[in-house]
C-alpha positions in Angstrom: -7.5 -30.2 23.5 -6.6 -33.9 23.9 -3.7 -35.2 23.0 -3.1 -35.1 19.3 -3.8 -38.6 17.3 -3.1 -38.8 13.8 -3.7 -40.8 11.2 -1.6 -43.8 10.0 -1.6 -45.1 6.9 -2.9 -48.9 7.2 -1.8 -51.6 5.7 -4.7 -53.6 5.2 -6.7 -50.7 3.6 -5.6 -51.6 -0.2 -7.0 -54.5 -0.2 -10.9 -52.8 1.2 -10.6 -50.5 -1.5 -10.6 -51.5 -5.5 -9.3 -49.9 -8.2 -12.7 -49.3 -9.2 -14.0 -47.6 -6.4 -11.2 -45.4 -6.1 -11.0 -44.1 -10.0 -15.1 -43.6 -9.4 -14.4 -41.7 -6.3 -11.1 -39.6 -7.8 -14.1 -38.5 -11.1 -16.6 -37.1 -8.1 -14.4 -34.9 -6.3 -15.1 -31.3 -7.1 -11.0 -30.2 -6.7 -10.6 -32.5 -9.7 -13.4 -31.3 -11.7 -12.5 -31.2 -15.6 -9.8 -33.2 -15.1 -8.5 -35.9 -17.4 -8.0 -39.6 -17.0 -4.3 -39.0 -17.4 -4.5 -36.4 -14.5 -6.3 -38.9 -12.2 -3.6 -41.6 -12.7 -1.1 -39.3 -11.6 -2.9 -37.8 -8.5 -4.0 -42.1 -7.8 -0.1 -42.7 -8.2 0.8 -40.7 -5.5 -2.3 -41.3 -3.0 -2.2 -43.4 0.0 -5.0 -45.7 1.5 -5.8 -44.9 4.8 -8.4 -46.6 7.3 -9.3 -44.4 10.4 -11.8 -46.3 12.6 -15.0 -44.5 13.9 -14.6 -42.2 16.7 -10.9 -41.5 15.8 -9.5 -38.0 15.0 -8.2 -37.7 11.5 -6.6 -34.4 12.4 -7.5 -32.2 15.3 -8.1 -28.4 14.6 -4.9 -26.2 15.3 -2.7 -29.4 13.8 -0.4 -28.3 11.2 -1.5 -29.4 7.8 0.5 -31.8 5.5 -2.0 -34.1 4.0 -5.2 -34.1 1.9 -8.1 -36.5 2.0 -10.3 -38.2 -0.1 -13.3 -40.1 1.6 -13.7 -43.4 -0.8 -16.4 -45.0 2.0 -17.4 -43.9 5.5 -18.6 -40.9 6.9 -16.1 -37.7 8.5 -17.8 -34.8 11.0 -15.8 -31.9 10.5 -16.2 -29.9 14.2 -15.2 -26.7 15.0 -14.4 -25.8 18.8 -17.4 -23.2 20.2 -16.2 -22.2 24.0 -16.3 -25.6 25.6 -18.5 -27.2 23.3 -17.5 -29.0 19.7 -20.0 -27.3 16.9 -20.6 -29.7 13.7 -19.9 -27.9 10.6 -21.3 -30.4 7.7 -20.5 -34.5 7.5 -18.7 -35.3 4.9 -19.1 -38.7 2.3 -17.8 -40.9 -0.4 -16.7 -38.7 -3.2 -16.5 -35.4 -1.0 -12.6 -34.2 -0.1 -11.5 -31.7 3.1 -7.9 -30.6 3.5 -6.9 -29.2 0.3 -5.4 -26.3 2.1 -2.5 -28.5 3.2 -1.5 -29.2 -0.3 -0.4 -25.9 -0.7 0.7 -25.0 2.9 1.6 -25.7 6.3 -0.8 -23.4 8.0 -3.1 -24.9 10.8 -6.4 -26.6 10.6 -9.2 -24.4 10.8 -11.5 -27.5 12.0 -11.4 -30.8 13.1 -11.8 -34.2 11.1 -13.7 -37.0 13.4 -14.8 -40.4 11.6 -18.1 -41.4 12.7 -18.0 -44.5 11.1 -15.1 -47.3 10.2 -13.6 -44.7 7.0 -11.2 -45.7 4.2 -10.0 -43.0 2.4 -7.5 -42.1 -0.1 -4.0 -39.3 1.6 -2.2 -37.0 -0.6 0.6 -35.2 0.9 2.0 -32.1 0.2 5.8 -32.9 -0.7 3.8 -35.8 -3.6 1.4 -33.2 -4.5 4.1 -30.5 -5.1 6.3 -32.7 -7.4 3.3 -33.4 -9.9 2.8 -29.9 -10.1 6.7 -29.6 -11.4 8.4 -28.8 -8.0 9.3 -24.9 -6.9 7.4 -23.0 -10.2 6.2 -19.7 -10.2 2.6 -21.7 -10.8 3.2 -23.2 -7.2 4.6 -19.9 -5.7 1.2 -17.9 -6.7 -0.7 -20.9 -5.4 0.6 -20.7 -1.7 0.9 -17.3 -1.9 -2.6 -16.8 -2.7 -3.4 -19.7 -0.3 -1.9 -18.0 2.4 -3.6 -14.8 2.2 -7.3 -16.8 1.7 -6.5 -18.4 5.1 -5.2 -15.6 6.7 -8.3 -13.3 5.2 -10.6 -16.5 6.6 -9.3 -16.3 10.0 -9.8 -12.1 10.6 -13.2 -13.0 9.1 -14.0 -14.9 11.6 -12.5 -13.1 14.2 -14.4 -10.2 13.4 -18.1 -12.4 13.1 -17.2 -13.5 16.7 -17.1 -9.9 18.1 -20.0 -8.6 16.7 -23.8 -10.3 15.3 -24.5 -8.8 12.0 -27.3 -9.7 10.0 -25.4 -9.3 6.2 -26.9 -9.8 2.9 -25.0 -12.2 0.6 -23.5 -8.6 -1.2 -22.7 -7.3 1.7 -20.5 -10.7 3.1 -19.1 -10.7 -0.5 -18.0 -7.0 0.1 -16.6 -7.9 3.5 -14.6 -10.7 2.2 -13.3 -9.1 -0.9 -12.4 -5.5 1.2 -10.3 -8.0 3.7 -8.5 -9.6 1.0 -7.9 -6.2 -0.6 -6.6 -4.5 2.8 -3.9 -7.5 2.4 -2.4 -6.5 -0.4 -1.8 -2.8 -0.2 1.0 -1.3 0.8 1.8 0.0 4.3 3.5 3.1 3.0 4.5 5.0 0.0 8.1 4.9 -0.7 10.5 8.1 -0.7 11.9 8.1 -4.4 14.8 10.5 -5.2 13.6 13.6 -7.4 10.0 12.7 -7.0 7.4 13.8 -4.9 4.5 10.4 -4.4 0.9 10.0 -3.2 -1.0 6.8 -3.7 -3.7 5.4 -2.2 -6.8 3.3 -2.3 -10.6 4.7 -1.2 -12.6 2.4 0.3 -16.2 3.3 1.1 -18.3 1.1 3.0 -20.4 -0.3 -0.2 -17.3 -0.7 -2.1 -16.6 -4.5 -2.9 -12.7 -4.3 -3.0 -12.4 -4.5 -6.7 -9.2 -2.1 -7.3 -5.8 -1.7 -5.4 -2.2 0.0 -5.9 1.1 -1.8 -5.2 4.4 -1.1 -5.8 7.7 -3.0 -6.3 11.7 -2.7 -7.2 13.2 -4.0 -10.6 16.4 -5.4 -11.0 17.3 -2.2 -12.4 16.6 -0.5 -9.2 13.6 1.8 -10.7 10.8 1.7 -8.5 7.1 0.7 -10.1 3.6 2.2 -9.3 1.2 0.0 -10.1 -2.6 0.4 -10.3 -5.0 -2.5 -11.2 -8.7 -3.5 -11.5 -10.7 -6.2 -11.5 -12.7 -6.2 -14.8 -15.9 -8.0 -12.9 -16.9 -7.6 -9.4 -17.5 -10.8 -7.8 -16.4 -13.2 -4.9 -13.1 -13.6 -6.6 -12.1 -10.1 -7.4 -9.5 -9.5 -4.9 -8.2 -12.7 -5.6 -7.6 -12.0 -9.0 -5.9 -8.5 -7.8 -3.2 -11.1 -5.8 -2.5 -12.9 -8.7 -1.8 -10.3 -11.0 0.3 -8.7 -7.9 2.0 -11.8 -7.4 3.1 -12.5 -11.1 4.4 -9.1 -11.4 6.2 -9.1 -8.0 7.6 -12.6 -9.2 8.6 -11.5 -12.4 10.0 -8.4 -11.4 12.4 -10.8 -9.2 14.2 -11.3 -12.8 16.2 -8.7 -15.3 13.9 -6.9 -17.4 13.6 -5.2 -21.4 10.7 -3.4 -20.3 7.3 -2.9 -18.7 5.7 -4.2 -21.8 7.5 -7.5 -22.0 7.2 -7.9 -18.6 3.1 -7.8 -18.8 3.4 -9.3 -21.6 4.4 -12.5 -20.0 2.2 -12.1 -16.8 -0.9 -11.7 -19.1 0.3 -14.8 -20.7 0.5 -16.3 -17.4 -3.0 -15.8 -15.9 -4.8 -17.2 -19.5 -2.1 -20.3 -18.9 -4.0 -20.6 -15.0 -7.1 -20.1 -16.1 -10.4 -21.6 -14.3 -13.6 -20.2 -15.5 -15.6 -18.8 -13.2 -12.8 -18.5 -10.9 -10.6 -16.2 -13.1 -10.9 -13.0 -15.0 -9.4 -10.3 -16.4 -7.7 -7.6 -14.8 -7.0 -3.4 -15.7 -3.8 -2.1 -14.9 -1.3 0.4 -15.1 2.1 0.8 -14.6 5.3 3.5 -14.3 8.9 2.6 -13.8 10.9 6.1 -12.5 13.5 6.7 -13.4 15.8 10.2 -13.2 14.1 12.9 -15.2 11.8 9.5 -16.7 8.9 7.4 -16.7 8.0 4.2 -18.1 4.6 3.4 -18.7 2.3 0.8 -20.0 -1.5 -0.1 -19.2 -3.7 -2.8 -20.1 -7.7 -2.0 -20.5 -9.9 0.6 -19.0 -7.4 2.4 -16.5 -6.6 6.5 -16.9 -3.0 6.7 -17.3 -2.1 10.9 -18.2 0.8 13.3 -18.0 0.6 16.9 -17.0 3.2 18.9 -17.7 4.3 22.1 -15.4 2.5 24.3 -17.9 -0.5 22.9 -18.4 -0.2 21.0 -21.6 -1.5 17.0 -20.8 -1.3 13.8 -22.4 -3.4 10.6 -22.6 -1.2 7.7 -22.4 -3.4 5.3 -22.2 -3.1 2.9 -25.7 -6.8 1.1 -25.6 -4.8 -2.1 -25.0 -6.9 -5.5 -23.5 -7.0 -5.6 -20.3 -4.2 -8.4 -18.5 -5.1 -12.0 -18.9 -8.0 -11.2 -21.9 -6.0 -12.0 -24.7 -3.3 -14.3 -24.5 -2.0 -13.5 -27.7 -1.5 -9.9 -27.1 2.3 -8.2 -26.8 2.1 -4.8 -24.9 4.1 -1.8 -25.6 6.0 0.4 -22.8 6.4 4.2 -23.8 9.5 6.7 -22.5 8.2 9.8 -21.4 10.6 12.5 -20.5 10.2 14.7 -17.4 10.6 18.2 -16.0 10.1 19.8 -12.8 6.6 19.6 -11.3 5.2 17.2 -14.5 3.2 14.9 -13.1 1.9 11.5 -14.0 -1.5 10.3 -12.6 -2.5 7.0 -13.0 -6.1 6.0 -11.8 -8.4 2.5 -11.4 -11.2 4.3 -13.3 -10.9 5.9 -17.0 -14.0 8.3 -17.4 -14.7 9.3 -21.0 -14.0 13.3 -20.0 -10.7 12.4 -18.2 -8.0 15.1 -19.9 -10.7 17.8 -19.3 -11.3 16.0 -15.2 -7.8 16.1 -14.8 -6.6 19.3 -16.1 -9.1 21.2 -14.3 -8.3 19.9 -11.0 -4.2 20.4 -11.6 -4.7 23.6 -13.4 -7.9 25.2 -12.5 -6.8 25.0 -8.8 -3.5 25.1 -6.3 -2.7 22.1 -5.6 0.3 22.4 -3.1 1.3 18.5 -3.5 0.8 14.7 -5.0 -1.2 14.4 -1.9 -3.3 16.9 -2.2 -3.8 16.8 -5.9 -4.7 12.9 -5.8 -7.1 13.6 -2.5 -8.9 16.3 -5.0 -8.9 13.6 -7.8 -10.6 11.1 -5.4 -13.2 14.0 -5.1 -14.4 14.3 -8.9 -13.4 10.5 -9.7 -16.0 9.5 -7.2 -18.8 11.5 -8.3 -21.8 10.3 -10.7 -21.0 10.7 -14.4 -23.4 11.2 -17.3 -23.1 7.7 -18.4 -23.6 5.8 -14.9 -22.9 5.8 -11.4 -20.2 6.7 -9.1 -17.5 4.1 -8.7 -17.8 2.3 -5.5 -13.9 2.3 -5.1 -11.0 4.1 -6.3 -7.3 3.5 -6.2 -5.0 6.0 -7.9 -1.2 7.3 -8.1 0.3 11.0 -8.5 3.6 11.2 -9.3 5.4 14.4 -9.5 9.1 15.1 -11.0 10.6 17.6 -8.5 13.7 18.6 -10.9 14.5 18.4 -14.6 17.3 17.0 -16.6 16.5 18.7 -20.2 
């Protein structure tokens, strides 16, 4: 690539551009959509002008990103390198913006910027952009979190497209996307937890469309957490709406703790605070905190939480509770379940209406010889057609057995 040029903000620009044109511009750009005028005078207090003549760079793809851009007049290619060639991807025009990954972080340009013609346009940098949005919140941490994986997903999307020519319908690039994002967040391995024998896992057939996954995560206390969530809609965005929920509990969990239902409490609150319609949505889950001879559990909407005792007697823990982020006025309860040797607790992504009678038969009607095995048999009858509908198309689930008692 040639040598990198960069833009420079120009002196002369502010007096090409008026005040007009650029509060007309600032009410056409789709980032800004449903924004107030109070909003725009902020984000035009902190914008730059900047002139880049025609057949200049404004960045060059590969260039570390710090800026955003706002075209108020003129006309920006963005290119793509194709083997030795440059490929056009769209040109860009008054009112239209490109960067806006750079307001969130430094990760490189996926494309290049090229003016065809003399273009003034408006520059936000990160380090302004940042301070409007209150500096170092846990707002700003999802944000670049869930920027980073987006771009990261965007790139192994890409990589794979390159190897291979597929001729995908719109569902099944929507399933691609949403598995790749999914595969992101789940964990490499299940943890070793003392007195406690653990299986989790997520199932991912080929015409699944990434809607469920299973994390876990420390407390200050030291008790480990299983978590199992679903998205309530399958869309585009459902595996981004798995990361946030992920990366509010993670966050939160960085801080002490009263309990598990406090804790969602707050991230439920946190996700209707964020919220974008269309973009957002509600989200299932499930939780247990271990501790010795102990469980702590809470879930929010449609997700099978159960415990099986040793002997066979079981227990539906789930409350009927609104699923995270659908009510922001809702408090959540934990509840305290004590354990004895070889009582398990299952927690799945998918709540059919026969689930004691599912469960029990597979953990009593059979030999199951571990969590593994017992959760691999679950995965069997969870992912068969039910009276009421289809299979599910994916399935995440935990089984968590106590391996000695203290009462």
């Amino acid at each position: 690539m040639d040598e990198q040029r960069t833009t420079e903000v120009d002196g002369a620009a502010p007096q090409l551009l008026s005040e007009d044109q650029v509060r007309e511009t600032l009410h056409k750009v789709a980032l800004f959509d449903g924004l107030g005028g109070t909003d725009l005078e902020q984000i035009l207090e902190i914008s730059e002008p900047v002139l880049v003549e025609a057949d200049e760079y404004v960045f060059e793809e590969g260039d570390r990103g710090d800026h955003f851009f706002i075209i108020v007049r003129g006309d920006v290619e963005l290119r793509k390198a194709s083997g030795s060639e440059m490929k056009r991807l769209a040109v860009l025009r008054a009112g239209q913006a490109f960067g806006e990954m750079a307001l969130l972080n430094q990760t490189p340009r996926s494309a290049s910027a090229f003016a065809l013609t003399d273009t003034y346009m408006l520059s936000v940098s990160r380090e302004s952009f940042g301070k409007i949005l209150g500096g170092d919140t846990l707002a700003v941490r999802l944000l670049r979190n869930l920027s980073k994986a987006l771009w990261a997903t965007s790139v192994r999307l890409a990589a794979r497209q390159a190897q291979q020519v597929r001729s995908d319908t719109p569902h099944e690039a929507l399933a691609d996307f949403n598995r790749l994002l999914r595969t992101r967040l789940l964990p490499r391995v299940t943890p070793r937890v003392s007195g406690y024998e653990l299986a989790a896992s997520t199932l991912t057939p080929r015409q699944g469309v990434g809607s469920c996954s299973w994390d876990w995560f420390l407390l200050t206390d030291g008790r480990p957490v299983f978590l199992v969530m679903k998205s309530v809609r399958d869309d585009v965005f459902s595996a981004q709406r798995l990361a946030t929920l992920r990366t509010l509990l993670r966050n939160e969990a960085d801080e002490p703790q009263t309990s598990l239902g406090a804790m969602l409490t707050r991230v439920s609150g946190g996700l209707r605070a964020a919220w974008v319609d269309g973009l957002s949505g509600p989200v299932s889950c499930g939780m247990v905190a271990l501790s010795e001879g102990s469980a702590e559990w809470v879930g929010a909407g449609d997700v099978a939480g159960m415990i099986v005792r040793s002997g066979g007697a079981s227990r539906d823990l789930n409350r009927g509770t609104p699923s995270a982020g659908e009510r922001p006025d809702h408090v959540y309860e934990s509840a305290v379940v004590d354990l004895g040797a070889r009582d398990k607790i299952i927690c799945m992504s998918e709540n059919p209406p026969n689930l004691v009678q599912l469960v029990t038969s597979v953990l009593t009607g059979g030999y199951t010889s571990s969590s593994r095995d017992a959760l691999t048999k679950l995965f069997a009858r969870f992912s068969q057609p039910t009276a009421g509908g289809p299979a599910p198309t994916d399935l995440s689930g935990a089984v968590l057995t106590c391996t000695r008692s203290t009462y």
